[in-house]
mmCIF file of the N, C-alpha and C atoms, coordinates in Angstrom:
data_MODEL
# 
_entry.id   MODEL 
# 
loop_
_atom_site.group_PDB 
_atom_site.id 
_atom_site.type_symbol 
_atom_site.label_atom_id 
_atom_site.label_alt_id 
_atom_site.label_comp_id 
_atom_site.label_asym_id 
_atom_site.label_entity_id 
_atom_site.label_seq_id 
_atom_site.pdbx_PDB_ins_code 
_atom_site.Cartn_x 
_atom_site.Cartn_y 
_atom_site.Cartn_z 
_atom_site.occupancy 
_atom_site.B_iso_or_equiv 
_atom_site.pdbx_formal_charge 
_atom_site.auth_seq_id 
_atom_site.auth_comp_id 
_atom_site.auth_asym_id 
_atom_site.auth_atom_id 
_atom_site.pdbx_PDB_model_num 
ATOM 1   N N  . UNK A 1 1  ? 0.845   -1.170  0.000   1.00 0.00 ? 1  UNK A N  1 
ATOM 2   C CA . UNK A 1 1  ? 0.000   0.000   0.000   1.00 0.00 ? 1  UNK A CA 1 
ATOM 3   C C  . UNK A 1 1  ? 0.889   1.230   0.000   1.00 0.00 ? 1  UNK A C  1 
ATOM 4   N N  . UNK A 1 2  ? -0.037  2.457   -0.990  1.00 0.00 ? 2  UNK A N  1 
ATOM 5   C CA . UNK A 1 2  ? 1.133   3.215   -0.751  1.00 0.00 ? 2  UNK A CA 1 
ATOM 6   C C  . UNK A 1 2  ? 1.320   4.504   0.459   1.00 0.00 ? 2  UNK A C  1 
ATOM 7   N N  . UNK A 1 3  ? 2.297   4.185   1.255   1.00 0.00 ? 3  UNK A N  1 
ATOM 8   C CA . UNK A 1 3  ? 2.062   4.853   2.197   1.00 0.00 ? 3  UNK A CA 1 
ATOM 9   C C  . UNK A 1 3  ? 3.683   6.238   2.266   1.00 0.00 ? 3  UNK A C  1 
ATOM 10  N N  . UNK A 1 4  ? 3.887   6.886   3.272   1.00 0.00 ? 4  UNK A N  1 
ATOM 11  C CA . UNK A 1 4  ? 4.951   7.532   3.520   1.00 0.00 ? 4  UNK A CA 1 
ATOM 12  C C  . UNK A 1 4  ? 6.458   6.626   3.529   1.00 0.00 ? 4  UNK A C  1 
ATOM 13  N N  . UNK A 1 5  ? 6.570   5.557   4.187   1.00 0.00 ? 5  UNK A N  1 
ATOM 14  C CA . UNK A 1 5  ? 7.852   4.945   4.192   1.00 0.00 ? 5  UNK A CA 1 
ATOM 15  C C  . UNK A 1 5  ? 7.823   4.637   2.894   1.00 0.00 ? 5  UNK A C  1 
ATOM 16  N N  . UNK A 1 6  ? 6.910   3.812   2.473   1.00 0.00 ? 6  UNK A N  1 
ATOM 17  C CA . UNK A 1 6  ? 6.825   3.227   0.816   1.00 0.00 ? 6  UNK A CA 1 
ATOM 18  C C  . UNK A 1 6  ? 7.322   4.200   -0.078  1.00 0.00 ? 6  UNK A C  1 
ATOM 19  N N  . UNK A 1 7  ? 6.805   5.583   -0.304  1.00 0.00 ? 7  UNK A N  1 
ATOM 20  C CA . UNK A 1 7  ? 7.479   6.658   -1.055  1.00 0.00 ? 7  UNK A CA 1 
ATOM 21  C C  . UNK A 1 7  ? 8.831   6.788   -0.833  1.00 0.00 ? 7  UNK A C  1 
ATOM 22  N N  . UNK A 1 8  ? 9.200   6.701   0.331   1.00 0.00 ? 8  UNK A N  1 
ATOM 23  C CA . UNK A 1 8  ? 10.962  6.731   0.773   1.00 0.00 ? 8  UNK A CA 1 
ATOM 24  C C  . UNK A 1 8  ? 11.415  5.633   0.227   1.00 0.00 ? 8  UNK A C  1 
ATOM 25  N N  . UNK A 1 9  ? 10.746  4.702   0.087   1.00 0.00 ? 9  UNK A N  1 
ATOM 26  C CA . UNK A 1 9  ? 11.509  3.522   -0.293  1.00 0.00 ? 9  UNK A CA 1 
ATOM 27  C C  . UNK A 1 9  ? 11.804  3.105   -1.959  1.00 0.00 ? 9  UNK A C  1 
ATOM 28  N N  . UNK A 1 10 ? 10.911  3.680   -2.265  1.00 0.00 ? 10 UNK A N  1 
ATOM 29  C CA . UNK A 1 10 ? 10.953  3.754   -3.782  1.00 0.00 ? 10 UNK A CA 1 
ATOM 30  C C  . UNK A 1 10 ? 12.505  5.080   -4.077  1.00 0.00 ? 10 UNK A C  1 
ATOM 31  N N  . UNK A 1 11 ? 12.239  6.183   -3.561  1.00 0.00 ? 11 UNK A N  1 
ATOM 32  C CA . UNK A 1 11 ? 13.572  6.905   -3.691  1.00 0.00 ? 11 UNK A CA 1 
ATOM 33  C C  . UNK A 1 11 ? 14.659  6.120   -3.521  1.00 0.00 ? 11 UNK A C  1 
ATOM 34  N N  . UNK A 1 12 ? 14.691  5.639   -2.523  1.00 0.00 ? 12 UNK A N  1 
ATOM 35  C CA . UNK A 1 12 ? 16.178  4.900   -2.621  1.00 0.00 ? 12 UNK A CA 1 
ATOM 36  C C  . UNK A 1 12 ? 16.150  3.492   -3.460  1.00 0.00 ? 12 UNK A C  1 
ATOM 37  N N  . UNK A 1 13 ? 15.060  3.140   -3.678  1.00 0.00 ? 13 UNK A N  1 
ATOM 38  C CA . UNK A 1 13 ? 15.366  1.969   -4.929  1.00 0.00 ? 13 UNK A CA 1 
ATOM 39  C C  . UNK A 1 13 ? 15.786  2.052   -6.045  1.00 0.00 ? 13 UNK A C  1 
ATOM 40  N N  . UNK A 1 14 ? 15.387  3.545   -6.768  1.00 0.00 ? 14 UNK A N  1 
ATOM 41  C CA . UNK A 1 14 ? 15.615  4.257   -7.367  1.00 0.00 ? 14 UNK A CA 1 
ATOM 42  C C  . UNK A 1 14 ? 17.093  4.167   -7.650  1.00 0.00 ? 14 UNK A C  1 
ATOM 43  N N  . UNK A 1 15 ? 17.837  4.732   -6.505  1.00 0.00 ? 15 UNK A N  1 
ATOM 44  C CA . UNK A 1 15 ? 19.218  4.792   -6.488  1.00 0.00 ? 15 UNK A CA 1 
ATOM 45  C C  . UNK A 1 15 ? 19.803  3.579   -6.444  1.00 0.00 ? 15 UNK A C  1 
ATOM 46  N N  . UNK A 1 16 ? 19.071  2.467   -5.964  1.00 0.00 ? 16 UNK A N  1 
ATOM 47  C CA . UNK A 1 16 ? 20.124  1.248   -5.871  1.00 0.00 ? 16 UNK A CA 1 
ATOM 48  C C  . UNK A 1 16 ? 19.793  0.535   -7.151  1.00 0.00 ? 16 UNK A C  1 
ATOM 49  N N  . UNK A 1 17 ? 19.071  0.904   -8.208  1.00 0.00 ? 17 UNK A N  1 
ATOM 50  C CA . UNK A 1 17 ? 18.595  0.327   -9.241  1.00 0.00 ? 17 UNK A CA 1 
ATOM 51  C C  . UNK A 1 17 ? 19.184  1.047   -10.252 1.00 0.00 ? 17 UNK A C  1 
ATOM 52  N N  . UNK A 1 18 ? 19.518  2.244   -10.010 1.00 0.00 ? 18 UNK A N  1 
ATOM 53  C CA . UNK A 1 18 ? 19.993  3.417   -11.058 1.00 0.00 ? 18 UNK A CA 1 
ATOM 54  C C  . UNK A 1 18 ? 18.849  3.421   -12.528 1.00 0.00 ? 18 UNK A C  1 
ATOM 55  N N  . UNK A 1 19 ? 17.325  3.541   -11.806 1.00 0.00 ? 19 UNK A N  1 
ATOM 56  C CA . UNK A 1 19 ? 16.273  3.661   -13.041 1.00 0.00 ? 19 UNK A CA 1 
ATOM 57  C C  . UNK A 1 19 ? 15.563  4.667   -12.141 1.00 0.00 ? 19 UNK A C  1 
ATOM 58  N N  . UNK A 1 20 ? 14.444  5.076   -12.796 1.00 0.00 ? 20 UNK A N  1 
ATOM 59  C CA . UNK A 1 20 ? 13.662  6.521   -12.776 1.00 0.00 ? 20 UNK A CA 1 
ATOM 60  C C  . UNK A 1 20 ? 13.061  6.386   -11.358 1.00 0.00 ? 20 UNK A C  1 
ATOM 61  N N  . UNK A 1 21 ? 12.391  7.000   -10.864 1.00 0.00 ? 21 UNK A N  1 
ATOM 62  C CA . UNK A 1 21 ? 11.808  6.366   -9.417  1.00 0.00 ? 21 UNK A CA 1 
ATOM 63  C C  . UNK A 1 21 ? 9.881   6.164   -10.351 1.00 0.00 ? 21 UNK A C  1 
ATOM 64  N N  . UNK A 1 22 ? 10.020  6.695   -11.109 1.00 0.00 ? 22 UNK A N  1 
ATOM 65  C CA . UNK A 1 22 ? 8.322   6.206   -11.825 1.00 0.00 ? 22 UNK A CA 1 
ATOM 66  C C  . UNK A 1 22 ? 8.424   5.313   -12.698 1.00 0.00 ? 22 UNK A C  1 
ATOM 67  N N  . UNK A 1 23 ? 9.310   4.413   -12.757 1.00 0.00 ? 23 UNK A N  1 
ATOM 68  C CA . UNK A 1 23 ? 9.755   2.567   -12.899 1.00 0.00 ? 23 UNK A CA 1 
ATOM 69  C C  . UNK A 1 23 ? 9.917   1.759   -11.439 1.00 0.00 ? 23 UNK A C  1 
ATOM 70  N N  . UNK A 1 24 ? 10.193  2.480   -10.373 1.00 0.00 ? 24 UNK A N  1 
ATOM 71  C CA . UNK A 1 24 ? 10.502  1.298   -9.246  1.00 0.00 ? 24 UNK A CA 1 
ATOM 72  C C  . UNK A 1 24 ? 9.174   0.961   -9.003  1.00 0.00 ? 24 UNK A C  1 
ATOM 73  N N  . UNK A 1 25 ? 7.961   1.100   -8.827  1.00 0.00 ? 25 UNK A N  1 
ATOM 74  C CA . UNK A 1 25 ? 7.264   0.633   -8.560  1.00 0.00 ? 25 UNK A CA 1 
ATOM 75  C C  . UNK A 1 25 ? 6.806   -0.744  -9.327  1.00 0.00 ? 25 UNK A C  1 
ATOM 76  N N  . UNK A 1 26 ? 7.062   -0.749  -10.816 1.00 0.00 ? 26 UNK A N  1 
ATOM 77  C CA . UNK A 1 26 ? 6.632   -1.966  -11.819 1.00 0.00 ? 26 UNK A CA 1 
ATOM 78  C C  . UNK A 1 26 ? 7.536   -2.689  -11.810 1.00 0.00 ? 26 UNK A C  1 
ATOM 79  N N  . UNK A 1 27 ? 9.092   -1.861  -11.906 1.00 0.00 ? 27 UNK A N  1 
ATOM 80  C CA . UNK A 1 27 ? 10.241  -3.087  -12.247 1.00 0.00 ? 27 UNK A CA 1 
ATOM 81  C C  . UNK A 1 27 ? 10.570  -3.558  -11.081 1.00 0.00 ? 27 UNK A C  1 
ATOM 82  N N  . UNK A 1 28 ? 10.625  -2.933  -9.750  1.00 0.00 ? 28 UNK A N  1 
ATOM 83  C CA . UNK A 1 28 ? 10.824  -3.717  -8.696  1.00 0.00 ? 28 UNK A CA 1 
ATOM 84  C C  . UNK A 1 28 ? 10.264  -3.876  -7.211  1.00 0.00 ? 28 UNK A C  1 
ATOM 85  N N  . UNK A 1 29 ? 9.274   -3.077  -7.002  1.00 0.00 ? 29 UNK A N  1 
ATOM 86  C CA . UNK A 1 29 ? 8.269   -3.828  -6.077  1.00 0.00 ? 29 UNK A CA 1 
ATOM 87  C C  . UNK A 1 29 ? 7.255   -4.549  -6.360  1.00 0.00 ? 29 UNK A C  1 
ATOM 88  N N  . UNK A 1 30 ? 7.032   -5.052  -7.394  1.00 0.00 ? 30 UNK A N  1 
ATOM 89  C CA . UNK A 1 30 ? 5.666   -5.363  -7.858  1.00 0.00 ? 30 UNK A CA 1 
ATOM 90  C C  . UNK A 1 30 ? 5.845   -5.903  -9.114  1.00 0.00 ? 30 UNK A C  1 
ATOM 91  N N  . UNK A 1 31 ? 7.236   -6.671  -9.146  1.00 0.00 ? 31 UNK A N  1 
ATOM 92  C CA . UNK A 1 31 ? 7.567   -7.451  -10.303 1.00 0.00 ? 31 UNK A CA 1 
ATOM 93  C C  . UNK A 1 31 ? 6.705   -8.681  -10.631 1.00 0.00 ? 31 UNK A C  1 
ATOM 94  N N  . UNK A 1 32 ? 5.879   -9.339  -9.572  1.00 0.00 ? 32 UNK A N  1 
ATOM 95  C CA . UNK A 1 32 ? 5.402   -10.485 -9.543  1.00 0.00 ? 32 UNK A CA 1 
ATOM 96  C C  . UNK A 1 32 ? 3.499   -10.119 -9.335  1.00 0.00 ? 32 UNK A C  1 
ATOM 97  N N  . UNK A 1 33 ? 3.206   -9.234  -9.387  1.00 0.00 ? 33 UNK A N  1 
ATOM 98  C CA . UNK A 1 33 ? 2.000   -8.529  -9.344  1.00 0.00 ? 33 UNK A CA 1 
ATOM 99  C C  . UNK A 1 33 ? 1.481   -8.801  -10.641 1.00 0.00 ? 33 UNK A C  1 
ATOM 100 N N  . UNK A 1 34 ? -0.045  -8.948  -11.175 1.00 0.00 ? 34 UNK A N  1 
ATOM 101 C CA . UNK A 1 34 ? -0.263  -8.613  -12.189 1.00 0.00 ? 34 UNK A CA 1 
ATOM 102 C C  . UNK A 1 34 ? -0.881  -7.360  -12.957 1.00 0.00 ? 34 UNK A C  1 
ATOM 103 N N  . UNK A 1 35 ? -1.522  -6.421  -11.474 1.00 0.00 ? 35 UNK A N  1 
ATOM 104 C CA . UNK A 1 35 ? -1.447  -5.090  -11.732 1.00 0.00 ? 35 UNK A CA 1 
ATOM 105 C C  . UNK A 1 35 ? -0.338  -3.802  -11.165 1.00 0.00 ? 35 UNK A C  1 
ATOM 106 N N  . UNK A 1 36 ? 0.523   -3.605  -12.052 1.00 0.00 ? 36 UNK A N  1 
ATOM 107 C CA . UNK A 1 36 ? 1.637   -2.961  -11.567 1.00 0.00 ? 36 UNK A CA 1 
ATOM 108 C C  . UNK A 1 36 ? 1.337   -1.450  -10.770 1.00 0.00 ? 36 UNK A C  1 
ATOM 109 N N  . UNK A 1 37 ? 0.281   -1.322  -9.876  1.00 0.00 ? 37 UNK A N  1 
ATOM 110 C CA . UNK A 1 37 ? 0.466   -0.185  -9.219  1.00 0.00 ? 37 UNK A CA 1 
ATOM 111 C C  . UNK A 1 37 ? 0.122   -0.152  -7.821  1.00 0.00 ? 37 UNK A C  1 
ATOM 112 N N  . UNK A 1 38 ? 0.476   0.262   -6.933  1.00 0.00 ? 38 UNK A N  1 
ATOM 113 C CA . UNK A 1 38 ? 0.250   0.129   -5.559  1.00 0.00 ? 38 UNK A CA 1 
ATOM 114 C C  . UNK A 1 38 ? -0.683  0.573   -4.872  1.00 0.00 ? 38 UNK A C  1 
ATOM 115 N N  . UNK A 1 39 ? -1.428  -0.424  -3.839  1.00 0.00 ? 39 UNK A N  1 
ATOM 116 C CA . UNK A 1 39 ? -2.800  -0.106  -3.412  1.00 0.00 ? 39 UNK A CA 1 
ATOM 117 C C  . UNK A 1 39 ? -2.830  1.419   -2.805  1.00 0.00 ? 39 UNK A C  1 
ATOM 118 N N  . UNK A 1 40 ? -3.559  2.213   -3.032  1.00 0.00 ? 40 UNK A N  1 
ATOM 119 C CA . UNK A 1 40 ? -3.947  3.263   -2.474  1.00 0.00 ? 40 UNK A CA 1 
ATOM 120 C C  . UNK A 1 40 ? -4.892  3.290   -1.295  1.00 0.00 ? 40 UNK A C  1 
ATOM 121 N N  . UNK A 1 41 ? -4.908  3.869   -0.701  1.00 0.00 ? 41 UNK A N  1 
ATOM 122 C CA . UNK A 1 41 ? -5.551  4.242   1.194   1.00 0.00 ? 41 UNK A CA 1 
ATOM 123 C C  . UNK A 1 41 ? -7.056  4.017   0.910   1.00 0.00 ? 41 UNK A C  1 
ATOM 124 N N  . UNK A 1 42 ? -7.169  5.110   -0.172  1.00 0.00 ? 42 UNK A N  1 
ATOM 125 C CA . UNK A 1 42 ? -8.492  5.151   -0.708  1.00 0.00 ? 42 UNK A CA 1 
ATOM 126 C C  . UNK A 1 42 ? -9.413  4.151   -0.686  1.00 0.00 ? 42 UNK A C  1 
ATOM 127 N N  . UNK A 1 43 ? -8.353  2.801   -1.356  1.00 0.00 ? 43 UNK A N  1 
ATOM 128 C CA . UNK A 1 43 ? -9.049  1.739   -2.480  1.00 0.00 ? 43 UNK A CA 1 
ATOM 129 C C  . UNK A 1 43 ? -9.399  0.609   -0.988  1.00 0.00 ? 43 UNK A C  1 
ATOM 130 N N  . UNK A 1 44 ? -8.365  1.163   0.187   1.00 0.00 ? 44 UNK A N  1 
ATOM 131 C CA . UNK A 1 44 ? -8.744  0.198   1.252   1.00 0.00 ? 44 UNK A CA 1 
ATOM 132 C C  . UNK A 1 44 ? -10.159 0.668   2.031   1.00 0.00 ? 44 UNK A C  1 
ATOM 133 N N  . UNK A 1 45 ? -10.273 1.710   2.220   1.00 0.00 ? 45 UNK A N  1 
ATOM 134 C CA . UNK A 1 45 ? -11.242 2.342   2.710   1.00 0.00 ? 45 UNK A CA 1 
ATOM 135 C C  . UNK A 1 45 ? -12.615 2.483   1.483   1.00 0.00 ? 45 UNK A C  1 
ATOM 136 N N  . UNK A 1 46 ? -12.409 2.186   0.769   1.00 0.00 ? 46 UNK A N  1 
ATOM 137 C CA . UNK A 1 46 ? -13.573 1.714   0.304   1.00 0.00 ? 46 UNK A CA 1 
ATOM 138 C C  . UNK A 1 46 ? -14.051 0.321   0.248   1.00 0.00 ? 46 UNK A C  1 
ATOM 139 N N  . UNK A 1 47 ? -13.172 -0.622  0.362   1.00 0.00 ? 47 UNK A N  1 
ATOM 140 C CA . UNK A 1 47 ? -13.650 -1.872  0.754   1.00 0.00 ? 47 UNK A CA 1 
ATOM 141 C C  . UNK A 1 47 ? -13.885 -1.991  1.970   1.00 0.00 ? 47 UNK A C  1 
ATOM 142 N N  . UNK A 1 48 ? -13.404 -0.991  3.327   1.00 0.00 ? 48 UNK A N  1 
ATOM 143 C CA . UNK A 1 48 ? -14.144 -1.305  4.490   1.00 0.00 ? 48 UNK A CA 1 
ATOM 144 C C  . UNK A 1 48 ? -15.310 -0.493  4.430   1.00 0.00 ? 48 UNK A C  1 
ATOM 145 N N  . UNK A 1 49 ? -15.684 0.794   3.949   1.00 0.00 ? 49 UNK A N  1 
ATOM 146 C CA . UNK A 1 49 ? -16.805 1.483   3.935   1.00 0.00 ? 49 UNK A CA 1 
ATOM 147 C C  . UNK A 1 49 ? -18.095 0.529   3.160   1.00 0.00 ? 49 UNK A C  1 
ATOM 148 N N  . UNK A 1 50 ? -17.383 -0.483  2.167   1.00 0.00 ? 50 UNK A N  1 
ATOM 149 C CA . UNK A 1 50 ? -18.686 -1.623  1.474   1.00 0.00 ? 50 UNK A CA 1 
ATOM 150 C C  . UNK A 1 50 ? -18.621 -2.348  2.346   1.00 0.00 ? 50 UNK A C  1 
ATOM 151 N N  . UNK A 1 51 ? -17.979 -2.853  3.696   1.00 0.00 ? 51 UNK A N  1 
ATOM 152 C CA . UNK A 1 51 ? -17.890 -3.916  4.064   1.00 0.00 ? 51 UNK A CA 1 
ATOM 153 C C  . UNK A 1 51 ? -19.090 -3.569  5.701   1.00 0.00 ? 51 UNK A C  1 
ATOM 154 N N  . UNK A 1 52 ? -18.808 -2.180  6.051   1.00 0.00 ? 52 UNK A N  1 
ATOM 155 C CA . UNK A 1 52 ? -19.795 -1.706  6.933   1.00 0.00 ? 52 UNK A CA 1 
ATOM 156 C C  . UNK A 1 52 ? -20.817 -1.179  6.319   1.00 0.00 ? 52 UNK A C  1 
ATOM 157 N N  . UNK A 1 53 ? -21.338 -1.405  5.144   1.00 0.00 ? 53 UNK A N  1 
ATOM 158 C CA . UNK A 1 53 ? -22.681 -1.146  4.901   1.00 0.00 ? 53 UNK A CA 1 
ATOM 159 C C  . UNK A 1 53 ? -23.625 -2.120  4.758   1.00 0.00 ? 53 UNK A C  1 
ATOM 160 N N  . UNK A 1 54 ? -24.755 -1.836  4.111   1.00 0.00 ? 54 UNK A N  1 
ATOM 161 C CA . UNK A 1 54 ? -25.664 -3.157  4.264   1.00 0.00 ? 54 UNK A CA 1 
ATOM 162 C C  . UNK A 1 54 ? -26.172 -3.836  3.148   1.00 0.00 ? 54 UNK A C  1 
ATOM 163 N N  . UNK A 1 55 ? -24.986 -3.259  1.822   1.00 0.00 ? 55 UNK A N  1 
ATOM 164 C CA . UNK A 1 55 ? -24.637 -4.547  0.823   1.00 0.00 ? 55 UNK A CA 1 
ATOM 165 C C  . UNK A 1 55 ? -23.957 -5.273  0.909   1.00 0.00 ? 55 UNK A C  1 
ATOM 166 N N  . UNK A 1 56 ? -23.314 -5.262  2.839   1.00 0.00 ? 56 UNK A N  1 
ATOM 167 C CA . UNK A 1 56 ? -22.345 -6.440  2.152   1.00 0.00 ? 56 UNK A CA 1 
ATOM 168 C C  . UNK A 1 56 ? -22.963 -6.962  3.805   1.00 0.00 ? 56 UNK A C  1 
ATOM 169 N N  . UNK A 1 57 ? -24.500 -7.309  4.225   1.00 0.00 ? 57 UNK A N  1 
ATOM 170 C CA . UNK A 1 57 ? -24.968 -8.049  5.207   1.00 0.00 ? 57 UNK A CA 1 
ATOM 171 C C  . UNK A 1 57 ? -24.771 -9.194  5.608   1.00 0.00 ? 57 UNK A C  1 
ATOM 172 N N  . UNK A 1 58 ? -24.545 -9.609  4.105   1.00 0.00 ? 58 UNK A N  1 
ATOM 173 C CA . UNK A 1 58 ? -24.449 -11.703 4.207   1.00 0.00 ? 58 UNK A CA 1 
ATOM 174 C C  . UNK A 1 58 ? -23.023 -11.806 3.788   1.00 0.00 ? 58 UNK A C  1 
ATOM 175 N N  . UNK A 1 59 ? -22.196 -11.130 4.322   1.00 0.00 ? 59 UNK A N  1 
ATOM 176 C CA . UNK A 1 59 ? -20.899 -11.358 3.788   1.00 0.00 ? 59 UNK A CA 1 
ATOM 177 C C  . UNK A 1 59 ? -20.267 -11.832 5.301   1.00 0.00 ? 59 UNK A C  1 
ATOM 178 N N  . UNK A 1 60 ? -19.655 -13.038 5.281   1.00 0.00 ? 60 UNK A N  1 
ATOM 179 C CA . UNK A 1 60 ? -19.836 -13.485 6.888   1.00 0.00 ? 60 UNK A CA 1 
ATOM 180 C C  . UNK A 1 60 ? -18.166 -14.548 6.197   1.00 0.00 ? 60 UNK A C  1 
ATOM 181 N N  . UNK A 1 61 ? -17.693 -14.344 6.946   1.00 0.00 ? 61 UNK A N  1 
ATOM 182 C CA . UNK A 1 61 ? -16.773 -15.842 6.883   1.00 0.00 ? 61 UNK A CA 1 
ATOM 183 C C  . UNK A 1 61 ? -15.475 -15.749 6.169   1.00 0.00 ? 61 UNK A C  1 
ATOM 184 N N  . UNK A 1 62 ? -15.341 -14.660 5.609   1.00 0.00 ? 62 UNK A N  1 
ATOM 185 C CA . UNK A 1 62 ? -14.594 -14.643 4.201   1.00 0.00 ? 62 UNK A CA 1 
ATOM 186 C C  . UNK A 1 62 ? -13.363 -13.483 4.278   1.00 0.00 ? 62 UNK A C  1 
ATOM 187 N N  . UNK A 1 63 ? -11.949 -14.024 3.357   1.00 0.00 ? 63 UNK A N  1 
ATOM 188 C CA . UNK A 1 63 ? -11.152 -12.822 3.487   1.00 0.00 ? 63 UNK A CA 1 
ATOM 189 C C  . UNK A 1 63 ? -11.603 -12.070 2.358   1.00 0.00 ? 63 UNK A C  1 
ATOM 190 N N  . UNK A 1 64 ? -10.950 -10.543 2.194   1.00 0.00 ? 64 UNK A N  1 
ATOM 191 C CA . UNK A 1 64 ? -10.787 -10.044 0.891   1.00 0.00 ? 64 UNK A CA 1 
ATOM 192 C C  . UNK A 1 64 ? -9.042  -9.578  0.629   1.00 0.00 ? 64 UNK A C  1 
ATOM 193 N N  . UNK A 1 65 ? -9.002  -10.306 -0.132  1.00 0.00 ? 65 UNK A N  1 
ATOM 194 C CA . UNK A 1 65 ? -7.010  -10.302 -0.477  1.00 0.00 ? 65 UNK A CA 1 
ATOM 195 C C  . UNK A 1 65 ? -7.173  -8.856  -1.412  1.00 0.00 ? 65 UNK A C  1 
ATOM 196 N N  . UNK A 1 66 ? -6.382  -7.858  -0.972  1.00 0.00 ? 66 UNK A N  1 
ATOM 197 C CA . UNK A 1 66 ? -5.955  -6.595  -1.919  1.00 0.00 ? 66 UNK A CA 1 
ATOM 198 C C  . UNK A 1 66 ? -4.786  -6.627  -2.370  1.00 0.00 ? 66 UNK A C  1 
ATOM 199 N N  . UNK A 1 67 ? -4.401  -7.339  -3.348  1.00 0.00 ? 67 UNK A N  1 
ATOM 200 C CA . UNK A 1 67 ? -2.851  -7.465  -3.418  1.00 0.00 ? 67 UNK A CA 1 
ATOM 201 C C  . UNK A 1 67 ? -2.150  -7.475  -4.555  1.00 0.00 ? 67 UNK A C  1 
ATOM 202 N N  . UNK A 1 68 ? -3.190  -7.237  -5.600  1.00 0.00 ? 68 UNK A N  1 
ATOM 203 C CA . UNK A 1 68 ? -2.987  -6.886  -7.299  1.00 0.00 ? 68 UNK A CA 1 
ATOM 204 C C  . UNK A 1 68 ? -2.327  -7.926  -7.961  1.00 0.00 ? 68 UNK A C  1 
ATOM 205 N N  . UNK A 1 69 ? -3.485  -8.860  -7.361  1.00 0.00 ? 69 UNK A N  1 
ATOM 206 C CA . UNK A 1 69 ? -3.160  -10.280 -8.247  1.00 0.00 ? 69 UNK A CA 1 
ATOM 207 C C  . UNK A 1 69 ? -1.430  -11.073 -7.843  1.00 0.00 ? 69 UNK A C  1 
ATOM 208 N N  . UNK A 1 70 ? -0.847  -10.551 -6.945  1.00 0.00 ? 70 UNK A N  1 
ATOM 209 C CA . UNK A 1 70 ? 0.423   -11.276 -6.098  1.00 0.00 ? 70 UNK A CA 1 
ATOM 210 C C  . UNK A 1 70 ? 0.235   -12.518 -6.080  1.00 0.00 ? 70 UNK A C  1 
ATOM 211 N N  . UNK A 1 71 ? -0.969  -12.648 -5.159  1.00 0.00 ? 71 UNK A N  1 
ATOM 212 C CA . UNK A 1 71 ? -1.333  -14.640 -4.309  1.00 0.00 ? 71 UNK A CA 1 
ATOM 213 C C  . UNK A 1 71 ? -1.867  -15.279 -5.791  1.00 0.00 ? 71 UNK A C  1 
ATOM 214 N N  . UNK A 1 72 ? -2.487  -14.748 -7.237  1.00 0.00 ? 72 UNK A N  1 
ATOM 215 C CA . UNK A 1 72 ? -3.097  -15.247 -8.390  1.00 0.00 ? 72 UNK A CA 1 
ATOM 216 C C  . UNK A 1 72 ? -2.402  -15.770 -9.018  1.00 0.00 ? 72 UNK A C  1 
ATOM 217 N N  . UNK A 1 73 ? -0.821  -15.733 -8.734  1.00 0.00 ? 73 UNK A N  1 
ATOM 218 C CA . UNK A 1 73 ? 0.286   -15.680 -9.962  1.00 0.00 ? 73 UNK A CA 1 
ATOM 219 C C  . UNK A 1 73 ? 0.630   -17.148 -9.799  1.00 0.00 ? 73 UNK A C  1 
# 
């Protein structure tokens, strides 16, 4: 997810990769992903805002994996 350390961390991948820092995210955190971009805050908070409402009543038992197709591969 992309958070504050995550942005730091991409800068210095950047440097230890010697490529753009708007490539570290595809070529090397998320090499094994099948959507190359990193979850946003947003995208989590909208699956808990569906998850506390009352379309998702009968939703009982179950994970939801956010992980851009990682565990699919």
């Amino acid at each position: 997810m992309r958070t504050l350390l995550v942005e730091r961390q991409v800068a210095d991948l950047a440097t230890t990769h010697g490529i753009p820092e708007a490539d570290v995210v595809s070529q090397v955190m998320l090499t094994n992903n099948a959507i190359k971009h990193l979850i946003e805050p947003h995208e989590v908070a909208d699956l808990v805002t569906w998850l506390a409402g009352p379309a998702a009543r009968m939703t009982t038992g179950t994970t939801f994996t956010m992980d851009g197709g990682w565990s699919a591969r």
